[in-house]
C-alpha distance (Angstrom), angle and dihedral (degrees) to the residues before:
residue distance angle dihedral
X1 . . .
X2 3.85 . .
X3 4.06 128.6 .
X4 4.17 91.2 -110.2
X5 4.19 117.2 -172.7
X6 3.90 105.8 -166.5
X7 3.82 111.7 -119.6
X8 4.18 89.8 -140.8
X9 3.38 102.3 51.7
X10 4.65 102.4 20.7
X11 4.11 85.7 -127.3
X12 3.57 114.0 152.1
X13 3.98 103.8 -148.6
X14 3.78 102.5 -168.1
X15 3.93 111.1 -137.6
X16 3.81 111.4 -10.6
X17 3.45 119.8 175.9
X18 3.73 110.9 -123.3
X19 4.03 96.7 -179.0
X20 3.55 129.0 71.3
X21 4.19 124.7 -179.9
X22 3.49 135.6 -161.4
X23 3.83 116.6 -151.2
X24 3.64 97.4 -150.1
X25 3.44 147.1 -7.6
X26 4.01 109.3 -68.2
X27 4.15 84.9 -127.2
X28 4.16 87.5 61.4
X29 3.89 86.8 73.9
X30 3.89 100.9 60.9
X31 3.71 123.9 108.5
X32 3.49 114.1 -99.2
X33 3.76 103.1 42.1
X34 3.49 114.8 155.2
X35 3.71 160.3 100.5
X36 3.76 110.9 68.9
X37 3.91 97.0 1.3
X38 3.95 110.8 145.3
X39 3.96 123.6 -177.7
X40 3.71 109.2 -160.2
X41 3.74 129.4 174.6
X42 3.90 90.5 -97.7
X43 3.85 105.5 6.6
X44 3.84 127.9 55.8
X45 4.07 126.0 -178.7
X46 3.74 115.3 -169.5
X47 3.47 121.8 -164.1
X48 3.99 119.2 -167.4
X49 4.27 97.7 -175.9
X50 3.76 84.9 -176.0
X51 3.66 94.3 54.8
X52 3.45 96.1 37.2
X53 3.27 87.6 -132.8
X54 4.00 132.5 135.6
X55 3.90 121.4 -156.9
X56 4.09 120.2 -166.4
X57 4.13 115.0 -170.0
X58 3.75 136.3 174.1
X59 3.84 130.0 -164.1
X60 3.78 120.1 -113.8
X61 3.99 141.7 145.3
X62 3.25 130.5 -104.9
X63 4.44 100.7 -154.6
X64 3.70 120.3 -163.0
X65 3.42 109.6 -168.0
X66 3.24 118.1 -124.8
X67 4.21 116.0 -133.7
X68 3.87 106.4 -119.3
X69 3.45 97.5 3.6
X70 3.96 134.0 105.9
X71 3.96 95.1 -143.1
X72 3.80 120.3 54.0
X73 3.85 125.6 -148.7
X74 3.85 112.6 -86.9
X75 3.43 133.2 -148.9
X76 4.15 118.7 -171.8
X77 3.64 104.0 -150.0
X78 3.43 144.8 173.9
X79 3.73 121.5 -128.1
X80 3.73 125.8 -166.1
X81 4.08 113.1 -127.7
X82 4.00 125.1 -161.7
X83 4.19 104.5 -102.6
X84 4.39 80.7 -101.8
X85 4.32 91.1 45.6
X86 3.86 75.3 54.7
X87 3.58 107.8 43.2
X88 3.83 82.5 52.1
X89 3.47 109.0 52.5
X90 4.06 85.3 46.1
X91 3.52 87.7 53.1
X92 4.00 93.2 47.3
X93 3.67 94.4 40.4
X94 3.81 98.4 112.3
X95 4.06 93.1 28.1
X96 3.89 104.4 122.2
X97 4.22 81.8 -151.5
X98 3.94 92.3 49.2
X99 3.73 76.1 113.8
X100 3.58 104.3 76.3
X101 3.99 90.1 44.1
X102 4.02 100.6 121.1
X103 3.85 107.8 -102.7
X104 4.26 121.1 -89.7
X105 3.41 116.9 -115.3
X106 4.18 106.7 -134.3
X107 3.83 142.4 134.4
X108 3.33 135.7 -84.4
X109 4.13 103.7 -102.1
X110 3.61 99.3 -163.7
X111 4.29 149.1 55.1
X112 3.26 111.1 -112.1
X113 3.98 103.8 -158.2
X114 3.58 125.4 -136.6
X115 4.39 90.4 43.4
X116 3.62 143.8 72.0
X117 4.01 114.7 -77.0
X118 3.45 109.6 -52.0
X119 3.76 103.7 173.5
X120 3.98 102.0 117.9
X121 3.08 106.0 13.8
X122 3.56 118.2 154.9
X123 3.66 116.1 -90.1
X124 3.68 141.5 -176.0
X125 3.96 113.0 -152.6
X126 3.65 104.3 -152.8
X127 4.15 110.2 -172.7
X128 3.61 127.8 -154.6
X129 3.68 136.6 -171.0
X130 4.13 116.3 -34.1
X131 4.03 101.8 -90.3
X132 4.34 95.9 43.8
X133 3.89 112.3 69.8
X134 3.68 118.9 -139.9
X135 3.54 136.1 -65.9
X136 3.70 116.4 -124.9
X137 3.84 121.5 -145.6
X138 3.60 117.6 -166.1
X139 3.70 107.3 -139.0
X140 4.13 92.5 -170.2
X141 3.74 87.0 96.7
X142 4.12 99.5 -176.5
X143 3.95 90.4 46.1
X144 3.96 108.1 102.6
X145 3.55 93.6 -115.7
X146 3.91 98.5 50.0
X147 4.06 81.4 43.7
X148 3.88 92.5 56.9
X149 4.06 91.0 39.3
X150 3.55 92.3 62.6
X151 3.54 105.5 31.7
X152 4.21 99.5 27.6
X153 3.69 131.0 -140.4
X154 4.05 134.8 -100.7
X155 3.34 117.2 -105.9
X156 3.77 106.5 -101.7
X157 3.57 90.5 57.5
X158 3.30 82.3 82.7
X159 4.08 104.6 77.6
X160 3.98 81.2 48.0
X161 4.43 90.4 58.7
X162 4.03 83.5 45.2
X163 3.34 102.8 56.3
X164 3.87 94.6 42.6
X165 4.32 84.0 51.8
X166 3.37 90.8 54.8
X167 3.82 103.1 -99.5
């Protein structure tokens, strides 16, 4: 946490968290979760045997800069790839030029409190070098978070995000 004052308003808000992390995918809690499923730091695999259904995720952040501020807001999400998006990014993990792969095209894996659904929203995964995880851009333009992704937040929005995280 850092002491932030907000450049609109001169408000000095103390310690404000200005990260927020999902552990896993929001799919990895279902019922039925089984066979082959992995959860990794960075890469998740869900397998729903019932469902016959297969579900391939990696870990990314969402940033929202901040207006007047160094750091921006940070989200640690989990974005759903196509089984190839997947297969890919495994296969580039350790690639020092992973980072001029063209981005995946996926789904947001996770609720973000404090907005409007965001489970599936469109994503773009872009990857950087081995040792940063990806950067998530949130191609639903007109939902609040793609609004505050591309044009950023003031500072004392921040105790507002907090409390509807849970801190």
């Amino acid at each position: 946490m850092t002491v932030i004052t907000c450049t609109c308003c001169g408000v000095e808000l103390g310690d404000v968290p200005s990260m927020w992390s999902f552990s896993a995918p929001d799919t990895w809690g279902v019922p039925g979760v089984g066979g082959a499923s992995f959860l990794e730091e960075e890469l998740c695999f869900v397998e729903l045997p019932d469902l016959d259904e297969q579900h391939f995720f990696i870990r990314g952040l969402i940033e929202v800069p901040i207006r007047g501020a160094q750091e921006a807001l940070t989200y640690s999400v989990w974005a759903s790839l196509s089984p190839a998006g997947f297969a890919r990014a495994v296969e580039q993990w350790e690639d020092p030029d992973r980072a001029a792969e063209p981005p995946f095209f996926g789904q947001l894996a996770n609720r973000i409190p404090g907005y409007p659904e965001t489970l599936r929203l469109r994503v773009r995964v872009h990857t950087r070098r081995p040792g940063l995880r990806p950067l998530v851009e949130v191609r639903a333009h007109e939902h609040p978070l793609g609004v505050r992704q591309r044009d950023g937040i003031d500072a004392h929005e921040l105790p507002e995000i907090a409390a509807a995280c849970g801190g």
